[in-house]
N, C-alpha and C positions, 0 to 999 in steps of 0.2 A: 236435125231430127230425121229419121225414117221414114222414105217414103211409103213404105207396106203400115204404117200405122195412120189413123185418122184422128185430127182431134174434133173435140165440142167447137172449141172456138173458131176454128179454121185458120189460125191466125201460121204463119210461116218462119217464125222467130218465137224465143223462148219472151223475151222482152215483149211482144205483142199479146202472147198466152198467160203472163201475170196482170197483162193492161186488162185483156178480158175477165180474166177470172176477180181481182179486184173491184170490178162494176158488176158481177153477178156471182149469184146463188148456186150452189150444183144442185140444188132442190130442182130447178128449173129445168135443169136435165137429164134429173135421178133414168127417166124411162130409156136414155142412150145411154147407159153406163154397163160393164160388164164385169163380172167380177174378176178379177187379177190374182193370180200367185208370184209368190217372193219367196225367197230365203233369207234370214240373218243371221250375221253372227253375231253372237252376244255376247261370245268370252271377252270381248274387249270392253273394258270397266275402268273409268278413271277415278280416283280419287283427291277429295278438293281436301285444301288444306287453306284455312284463313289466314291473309296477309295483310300487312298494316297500310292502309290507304295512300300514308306518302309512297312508301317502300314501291306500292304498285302503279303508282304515277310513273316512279323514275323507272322502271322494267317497263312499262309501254314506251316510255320515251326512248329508250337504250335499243329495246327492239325495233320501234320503226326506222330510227337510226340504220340498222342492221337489215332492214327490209323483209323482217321474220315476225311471225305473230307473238305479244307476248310469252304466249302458253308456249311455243318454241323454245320461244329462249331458255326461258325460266326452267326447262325439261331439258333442254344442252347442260344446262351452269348444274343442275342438282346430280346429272348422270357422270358426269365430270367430279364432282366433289365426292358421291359416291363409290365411284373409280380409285379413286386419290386416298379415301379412307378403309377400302378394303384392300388399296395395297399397302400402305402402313400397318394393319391390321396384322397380316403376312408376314411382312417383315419384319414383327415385333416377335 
């Protein structure tokens, strides 16, 4: 963390700052709070698609295998197939 920043909790680690906030309310200390600005970007949108409950058993199991997140994999394996069928696509 930054030292030019101060928190509520005082706490020196992010692990000590969810121990505190966990046991308390920010109601408690709405009067120290300031308000903040951000930016997001929000062009980034994913879309869920339903999968058959075993099917997504065995993808968590293949991906921790892999040391990659599900949604990883299963975003490797679909961009790859998609790859593979727009070059057949091509070539027809």
């Amino acid at each position: 963390m930054s030292e030019d920043k101060t928190s509520i909790s005082q706490e020196q680690s992010y692990q000590g700052i969810g121990e505190f906030w966990d046991s308390h309310d920010l109601a408690e200390f709405w009067e120290q709070t300031e308000p903040a600005e951000f930016e997001a970007d929000i062009r980034f949108a994913a879309t869920y698609y339903p999968l058959e409950k075993s099917l997504a058993a065995q993808l968590r199991s293949i991906a921790e295998q892999h040391g990659v997140s599900a949604e990883t994999l299963l975003n490797l394996w679909v961009r790859e197939k998609v790859t593979q069928e727009e070059s057949s696509a091509h070539a027809a």
